[in-house]
C-alpha positions in Angstrom: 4.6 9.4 -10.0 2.9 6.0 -11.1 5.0 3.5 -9.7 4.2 1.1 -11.7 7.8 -0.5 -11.6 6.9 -1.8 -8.7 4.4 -4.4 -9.9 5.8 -7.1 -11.1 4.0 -10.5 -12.8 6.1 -13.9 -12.6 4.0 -17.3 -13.0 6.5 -18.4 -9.9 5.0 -16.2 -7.5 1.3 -16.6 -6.2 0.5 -18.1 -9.7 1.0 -15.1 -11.6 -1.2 -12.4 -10.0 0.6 -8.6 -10.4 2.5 -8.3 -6.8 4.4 -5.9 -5.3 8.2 -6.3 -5.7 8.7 -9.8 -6.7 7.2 -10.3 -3.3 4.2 -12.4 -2.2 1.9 -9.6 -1.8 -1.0 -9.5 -4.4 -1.9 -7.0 -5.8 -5.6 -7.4 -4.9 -4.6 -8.6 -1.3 -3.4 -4.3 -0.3 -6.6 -3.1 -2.0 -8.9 -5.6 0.4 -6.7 -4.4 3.3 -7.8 -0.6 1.9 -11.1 -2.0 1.3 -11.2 -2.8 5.0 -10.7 0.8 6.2 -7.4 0.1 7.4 -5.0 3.3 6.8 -2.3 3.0 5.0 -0.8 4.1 8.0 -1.7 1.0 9.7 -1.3 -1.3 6.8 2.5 -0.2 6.8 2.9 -1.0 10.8 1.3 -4.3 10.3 3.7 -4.9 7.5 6.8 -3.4 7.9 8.1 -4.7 4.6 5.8 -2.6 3.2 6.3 0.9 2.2 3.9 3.8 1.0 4.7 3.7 -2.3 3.9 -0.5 -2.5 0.0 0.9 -1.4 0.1 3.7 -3.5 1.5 1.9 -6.6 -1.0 -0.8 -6.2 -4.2 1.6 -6.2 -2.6 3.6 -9.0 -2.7 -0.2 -11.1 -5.9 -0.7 -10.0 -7.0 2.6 -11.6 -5.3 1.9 -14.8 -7.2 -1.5 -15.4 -10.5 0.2 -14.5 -9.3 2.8 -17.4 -9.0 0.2 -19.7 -5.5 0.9 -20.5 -2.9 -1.3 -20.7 -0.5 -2.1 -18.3 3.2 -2.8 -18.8 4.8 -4.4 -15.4 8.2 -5.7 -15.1 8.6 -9.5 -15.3 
């Protein structure tokens, strides 16, 4: 499963970067955290509103802009 659903883009909310949920969680912010070696393990105790498939749906959007494909997120 993508999850790609839960990406949203609203120029309201942390001016328009792709975030998880309508919340103010970029996109780019869970892939430093990654980035950092924290687990996603760790990265959902830290942030308990969080869940796994917020981290796994932002690697998976990550991987589709590297493809070069395009990316349809809800508004």
């Amino acid at each position: 499963m993508q999850y790609i659903d839960r990406i949203t883009i609203d120029p309201e909310i942390c001016h328009g970067k792709p975030c998880i949920r309508g919340m103010r969680w970029p996109i780019e912010v869970i892939l430093d955290l990654l980035g950092s070696e924290m687990t996603i393990q760790e990265i959902l105790e830290d942030h308990p509103e969080l869940e796994k498939e917020d981290i796994l749906a932002s690697l998976n959007y990550a991987r589709l802009l590297v493809s070069g494909e395009v990316v349809k997120t809800a508004a």
